[in-house]
C-alpha positions in Angstrom: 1.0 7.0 -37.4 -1.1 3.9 -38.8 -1.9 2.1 -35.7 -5.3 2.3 -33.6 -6.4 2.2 -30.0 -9.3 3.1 -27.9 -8.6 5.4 -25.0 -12.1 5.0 -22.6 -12.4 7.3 -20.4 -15.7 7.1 -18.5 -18.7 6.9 -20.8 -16.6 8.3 -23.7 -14.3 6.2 -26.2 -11.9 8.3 -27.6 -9.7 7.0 -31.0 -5.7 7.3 -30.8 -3.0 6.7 -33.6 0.2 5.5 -32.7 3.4 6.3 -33.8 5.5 3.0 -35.0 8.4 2.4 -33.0 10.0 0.3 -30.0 7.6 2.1 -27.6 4.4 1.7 -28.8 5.0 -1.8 -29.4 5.8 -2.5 -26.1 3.3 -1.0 -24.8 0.6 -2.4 -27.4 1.6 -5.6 -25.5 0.2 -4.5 -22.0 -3.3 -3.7 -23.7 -5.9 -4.0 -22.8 -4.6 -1.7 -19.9 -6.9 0.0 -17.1 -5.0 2.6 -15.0 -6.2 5.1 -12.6 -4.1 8.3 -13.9 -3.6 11.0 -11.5 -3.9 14.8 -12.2 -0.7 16.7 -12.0 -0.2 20.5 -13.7 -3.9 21.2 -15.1 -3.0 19.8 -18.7 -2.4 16.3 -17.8 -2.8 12.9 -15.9 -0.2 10.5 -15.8 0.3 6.5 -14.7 3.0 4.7 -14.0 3.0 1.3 -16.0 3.4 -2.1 -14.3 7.2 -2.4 -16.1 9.3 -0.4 -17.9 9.3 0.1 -21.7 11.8 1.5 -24.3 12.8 4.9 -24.5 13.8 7.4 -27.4 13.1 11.1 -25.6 13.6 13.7 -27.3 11.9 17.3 -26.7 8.7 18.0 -28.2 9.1 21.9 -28.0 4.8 22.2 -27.4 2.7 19.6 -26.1 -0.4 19.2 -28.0 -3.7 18.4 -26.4 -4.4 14.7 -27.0 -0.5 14.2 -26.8 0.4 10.1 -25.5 4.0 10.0 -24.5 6.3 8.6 -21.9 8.0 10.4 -19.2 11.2 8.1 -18.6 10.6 4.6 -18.8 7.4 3.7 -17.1 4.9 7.0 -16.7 1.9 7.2 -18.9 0.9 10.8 -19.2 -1.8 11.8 -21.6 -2.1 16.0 -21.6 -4.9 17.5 -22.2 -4.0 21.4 -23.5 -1.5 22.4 -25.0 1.6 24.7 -23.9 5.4 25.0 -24.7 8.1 22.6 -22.5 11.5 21.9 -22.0 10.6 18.6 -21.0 11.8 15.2 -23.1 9.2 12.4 -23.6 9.1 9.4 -26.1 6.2 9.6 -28.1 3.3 7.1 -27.6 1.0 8.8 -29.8 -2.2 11.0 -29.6 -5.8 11.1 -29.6 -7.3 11.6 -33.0 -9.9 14.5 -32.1 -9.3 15.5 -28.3 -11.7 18.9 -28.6 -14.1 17.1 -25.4 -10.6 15.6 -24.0 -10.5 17.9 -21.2 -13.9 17.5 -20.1 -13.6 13.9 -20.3 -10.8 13.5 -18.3 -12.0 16.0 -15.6 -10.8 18.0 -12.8 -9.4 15.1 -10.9 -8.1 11.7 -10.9 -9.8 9.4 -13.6 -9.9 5.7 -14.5 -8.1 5.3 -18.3 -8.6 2.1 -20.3 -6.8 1.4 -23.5 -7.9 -1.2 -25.7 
């Protein structure tokens, strides 16, 4: 992972790599992006993007806290703890140091910008 966004959430700027691949570039091309992202689970909040983007899903066995990826073509989820899943996502990316991630994101909805 070499490339760099901001995830803003609220007050709080968070710093994300992303993986290099057909799926981040696409959706490099949509930034800067403000989404409202919806709770769903308790670990993460998801968005679905204005148009679809490429896909490579695979399983990621455990989600990660801080984890960016793709649910089918056009659902931004971000997850904020980490747990085992039998799931397949493409992989965005994730935030560099998610420790306040959780409380940033909150208990409900939130407003996400990535720049």
């Amino acid at each position: 992972m070499a490339l760099k966004i901001d995830v803003i959430i609220g007050e709080r700027r968070f710093a994300a790599s992303l993986h290099d691949h057909p799926t981040t570039h696409a959706f490099q091309k949509l930034l800067p992006l403000t989404v409202n992202m919806i709770e769903l689970n308790r670990n993460e909040k998801y968005a679905e993007l204005p148009v679809a983007l490429p896909t490579d899903a695979t399983n990621p066995v455990t989600i990660k806290s801080g984890d960016i990826l793709m649910w089918g073509d056009n659902t931004l989820v971000i997850f904020y703890k980490t747990f085992p899943t039998t799931y397949s996502y493409t992989r965005i990316g994730a935030i560099d140091q998610p420790a306040q991630l959780s409380e940033a994101l909150g208990k409900g909805n939130v407003t996400v910008r990535f720049e």
